[in-house]
N, C-alpha and C positions, 0 to 999 in steps of 0.2 A: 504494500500500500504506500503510497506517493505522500510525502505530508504538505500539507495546505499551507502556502505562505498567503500572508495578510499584504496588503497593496502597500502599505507604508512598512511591511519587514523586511528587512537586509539579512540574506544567510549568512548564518558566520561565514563560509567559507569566503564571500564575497569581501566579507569587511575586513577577514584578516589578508588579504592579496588588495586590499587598499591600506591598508596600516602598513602593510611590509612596503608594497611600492612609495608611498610618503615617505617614510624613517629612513629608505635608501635614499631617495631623492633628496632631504635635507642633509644626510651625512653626506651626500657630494656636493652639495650646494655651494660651501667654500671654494672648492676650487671649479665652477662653471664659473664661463663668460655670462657678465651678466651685460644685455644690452644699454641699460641706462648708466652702467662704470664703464662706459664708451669700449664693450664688450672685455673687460679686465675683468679676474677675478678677484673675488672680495678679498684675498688674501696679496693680490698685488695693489689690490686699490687702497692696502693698509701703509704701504710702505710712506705715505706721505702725509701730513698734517692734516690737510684738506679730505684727501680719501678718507682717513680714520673719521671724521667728522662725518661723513657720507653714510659711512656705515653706521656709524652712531646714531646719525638720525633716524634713517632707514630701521633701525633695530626698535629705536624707541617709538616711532610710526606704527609697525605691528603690534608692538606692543599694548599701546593707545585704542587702537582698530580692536583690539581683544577686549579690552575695557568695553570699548559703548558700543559691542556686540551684543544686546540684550537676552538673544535668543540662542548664541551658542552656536551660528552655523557658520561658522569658519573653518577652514582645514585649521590643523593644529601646526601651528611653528612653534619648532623649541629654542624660542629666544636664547634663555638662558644657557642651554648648550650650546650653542652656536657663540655667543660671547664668548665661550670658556674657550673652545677650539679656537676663535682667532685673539686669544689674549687679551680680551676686553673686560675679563672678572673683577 
């Protein structure tokens, strides 16, 4: 027997092959080009005053965007890890 999903239920199976794909995505995240750091990765657009500030912003912009998310439907960024890998703790 087949079991019944409901129109608004995600199978696990589904949700954990979205969680793995995200969690990869953000541990490479550092080092992609990113279009708007004039395709530099975040970890070269660290090397300079200005860059570090970029990312700073940027970091605390999601950050922000999590705050007056009311309803929780954001992908998850892990801010705080992603500080820590590029030295920003």
């Amino acid at each position: 027997m087949e079991d019944v999903i409901e129109d608004d239920e995600i199978p696990s199976s589904v949700t954990k092959q979205i969680d793995d794909f995200f969690e990869k995505y953000y541990e490479d995240w550092i080092n992609m080009k990113i279009p708007s750091f004039d395709n530099m990765t975040p970890l070269q657009v660290l090397k300079t005053k200005e860059g570090k500030e970029k990312i700073e912003n940027l970091l605390r912009d999601i950050e922000n965007e999590y705050a007056r998310s009311a309803i929780g439907d954001l992908p998850f960024f892990p801010v705080e890890k992603i500080r820590k890998r590029l030295g920003l703790d």
